[in-house]
N, C-alpha and C positions, 0 to 999 in steps of 0.2 A: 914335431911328429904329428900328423894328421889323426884325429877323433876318428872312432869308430864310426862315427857318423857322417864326417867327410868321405871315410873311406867307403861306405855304402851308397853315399849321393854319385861318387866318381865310377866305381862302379857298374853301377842301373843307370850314369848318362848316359843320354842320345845325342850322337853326331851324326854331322851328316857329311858327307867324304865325296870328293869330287878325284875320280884315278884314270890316272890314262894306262892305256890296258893294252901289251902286244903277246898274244900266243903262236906258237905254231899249227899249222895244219887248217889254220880258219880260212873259209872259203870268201868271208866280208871281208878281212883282213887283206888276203890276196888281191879281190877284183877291185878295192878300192885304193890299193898302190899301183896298180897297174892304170886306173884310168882315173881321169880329172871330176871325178863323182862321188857323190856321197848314199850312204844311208841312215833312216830314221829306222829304230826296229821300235814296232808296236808291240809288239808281244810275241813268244811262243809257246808253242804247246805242243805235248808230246804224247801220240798215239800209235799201238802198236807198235812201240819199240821206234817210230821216227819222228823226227821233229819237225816243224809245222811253223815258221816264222813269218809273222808278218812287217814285212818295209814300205816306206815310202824312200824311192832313188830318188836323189834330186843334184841339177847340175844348172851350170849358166846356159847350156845347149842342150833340143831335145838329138841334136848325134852325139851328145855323150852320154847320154839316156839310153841310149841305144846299146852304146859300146859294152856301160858297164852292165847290160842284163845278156848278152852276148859273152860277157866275160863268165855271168854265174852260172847259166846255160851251160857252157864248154866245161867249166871247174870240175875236174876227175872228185872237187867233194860235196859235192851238189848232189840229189837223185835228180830234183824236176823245177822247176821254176813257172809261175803261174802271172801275167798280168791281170789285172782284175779291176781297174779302172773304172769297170763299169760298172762297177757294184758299188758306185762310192760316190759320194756328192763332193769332186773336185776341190768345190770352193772349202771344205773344211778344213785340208791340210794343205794346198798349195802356197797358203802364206806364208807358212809358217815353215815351208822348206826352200824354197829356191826359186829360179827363174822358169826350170824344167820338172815338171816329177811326175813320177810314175808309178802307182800303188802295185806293192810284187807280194806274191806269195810263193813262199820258197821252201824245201823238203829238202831233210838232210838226217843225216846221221850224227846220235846224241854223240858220238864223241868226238868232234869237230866242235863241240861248244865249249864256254867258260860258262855256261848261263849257271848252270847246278851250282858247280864248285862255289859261288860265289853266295848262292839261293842258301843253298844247305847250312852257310856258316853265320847267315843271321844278317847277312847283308840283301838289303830290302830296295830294287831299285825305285825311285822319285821320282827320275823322271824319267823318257825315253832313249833309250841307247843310242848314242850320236856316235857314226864310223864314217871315218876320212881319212888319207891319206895313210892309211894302212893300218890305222887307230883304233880303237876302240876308248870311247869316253864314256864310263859311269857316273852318277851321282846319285850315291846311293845313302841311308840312314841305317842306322846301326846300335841297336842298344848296350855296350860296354864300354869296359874301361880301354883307356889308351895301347896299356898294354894286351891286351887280350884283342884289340883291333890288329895290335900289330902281329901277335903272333897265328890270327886267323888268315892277314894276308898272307905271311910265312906261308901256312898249309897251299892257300891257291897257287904260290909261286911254283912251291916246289910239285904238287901234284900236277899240274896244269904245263911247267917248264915254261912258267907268265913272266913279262918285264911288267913288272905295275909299278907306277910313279902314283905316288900320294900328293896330287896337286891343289887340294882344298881342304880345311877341317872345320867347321863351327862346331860347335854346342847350340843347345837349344838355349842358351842362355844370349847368347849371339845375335845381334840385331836384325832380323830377316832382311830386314829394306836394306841393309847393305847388300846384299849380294842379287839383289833383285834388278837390278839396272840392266841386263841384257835378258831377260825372260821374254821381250817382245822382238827380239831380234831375229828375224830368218836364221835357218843355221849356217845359211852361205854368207848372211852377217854376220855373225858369229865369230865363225872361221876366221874371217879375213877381221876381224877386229881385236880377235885378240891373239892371234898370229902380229898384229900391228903393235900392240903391248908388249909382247914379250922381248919382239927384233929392236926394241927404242925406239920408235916412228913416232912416239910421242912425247920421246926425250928433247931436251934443247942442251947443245946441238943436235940434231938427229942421229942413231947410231946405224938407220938405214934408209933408204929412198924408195917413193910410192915403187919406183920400176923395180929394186929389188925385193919387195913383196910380191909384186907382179910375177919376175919372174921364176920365184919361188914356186907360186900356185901356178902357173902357168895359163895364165887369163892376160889381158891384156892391161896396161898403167891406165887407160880408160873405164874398163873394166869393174878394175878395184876401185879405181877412187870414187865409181858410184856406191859401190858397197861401202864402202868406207863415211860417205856423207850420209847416207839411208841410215847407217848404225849413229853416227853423232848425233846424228837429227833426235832419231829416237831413246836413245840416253837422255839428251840435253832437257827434252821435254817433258821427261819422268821427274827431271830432277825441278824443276818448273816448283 
C-alpha cells in the first residue's frame, strides 16, 4: 500500500501527454482531410465572443497551399480567413514547417474549438498544435494524478463528442533527451517519419514499402523518401 507520501508525490505529478485528437464540426479537422496539407496553430484568442487563430499551412506544393486556404475560406465554419505573410519574416517558421507555407489568420466561432475544454481542465499546451490529415495532435503537460488525467479526458470526450488517443505519457521523472530526437524535424518530417514507425518501414522484414507510405500520403515514393532521409540524417546526428 503506497505512504501518504507516495500518494501526494503521484498526485501533484507532472506529465506531459502527447493525444491525437478527432472532434466533430472543426473547420482544421475538415480542410485538412480534404487536402494534402497541413497546419501549425500558434495560438488563439478570443475577442468579442470570436476566436482569432493563428497558423502557419504548410504542404510539399505551394497549389496545395492554395487548396487548403480555399478550403477554410469556403468552410460554412469559418467567419473570415486572413494571409498575413507579410507581416512576418518568412525564414522563422518555413523551416520548421514544410516545403510550402503560408502564415493564415483565421476567425471562427468558439464552439468549433476543443481549445477550452482542454485549457479549463488543466491541460497546458508545450508545444504547437500539429493538424494533418484530419488530426489534431496535442502535446500537452498536466499536473495530476493518472487517474484524474484520465477522468479530465473522460469530461472532453464526452462534452466535446472527441476521439482522443493517449499516444505518449512521461513524468517529469523521464529522461527528456529520450523523446527529444524529432524536435528538429520539419513537421512534414515528422509525419512521414513516424507514419514510417508506426506502418514497420523499419521492421526487418519490412511490414510496408517506401510506395505504400507514399501512397498513403499521397506525395510521390520520390517524394517521401527525401523526407524520410532529411528526418534520419537529422536523428542520426542528435544522436552523434
Amino acid at each position: 500500500m503506497a505512504s501518504s507520501h507516495e500518494q501526494t508525490q503521484e498526485q501533484y505529478q507532472t506529465s506531459q501527454i502527447t493525444l491525437k485528437v478527432w472532434h466533430p464540426d472543426c473547420w482544421t479537422l475538415e480542410t485538412t482531410e480534404r487536402v494534402n496539407a497541413g497546419l501549425i496553430t500558434h495560438g488563439v484568442y478570443q475577442h468579442d465572443g470570436i476566436l482569432s487563430g493563428r497558423f502557419t499551412a504548410y504542404a510539399d506544393t505551394t497549389e496545395a497551399i492554395r487548396e487548403l486556404a480555399q478550403a477554410i475560406e469556403e468552410s460554412p465554419l469559418t467567419d473570415e480567413i486572413k494571409c498575413i505573410n507579410e507581416y512576418f519574416n518568412p525564414s522563422l517558421r518555413t523551416g520548421a514547417a514544410g516545403n510550402a507555407t503560408q502564415e493564415l489568420l483565421v476567425e471562427y466561432e468558439p464552439t468549433y474549438s476543443i481549445h477550452d475544454a482542454f485549457v479549463s481542465r488543466g491541460f497546458v499546451p508545450e508545444e504547437e498544435i500539429r493538424i494533418h490529415d484530419g488530426y489534431e495532435y496535442w502535446t500537452v503537460i498536466v499536473a495530476a494524478s493518472r487517474g484524474t488525467i484520465q477522468q479530465r479526458l473522460d469530461e472532453v470526450r464526452s462534452e466535446m463528442d472527441a476521439e482522443i488517443t493517449v499516444e505518449g505519457m512521461k513524468s517529469a521523472r523521464t529522461d527528456a533527451a529520450e523523446s527529444n530526437q524529432s524536435t528538429q524535424l520539419s513537421e512534414r518530417q515528422r509525419e512521414v517519419f513516424e507514419l514510417a514507425q508506426r506502418e514497420g518501414y523499419y521492421t526487418w522484414p519490412r511490414d510496408c514499402s517506401a510506395s505504400d507510405l507514399a501512397d498513403q500520403l499521397d506525395i510521390s515514393k520520390t517524394t517521401l523518401l527525401e523526407h524520410l532521409r532529411k528526418a534520419e540524417s537529422k536523428i542520426l546526428g542528435q544522436l552523434d
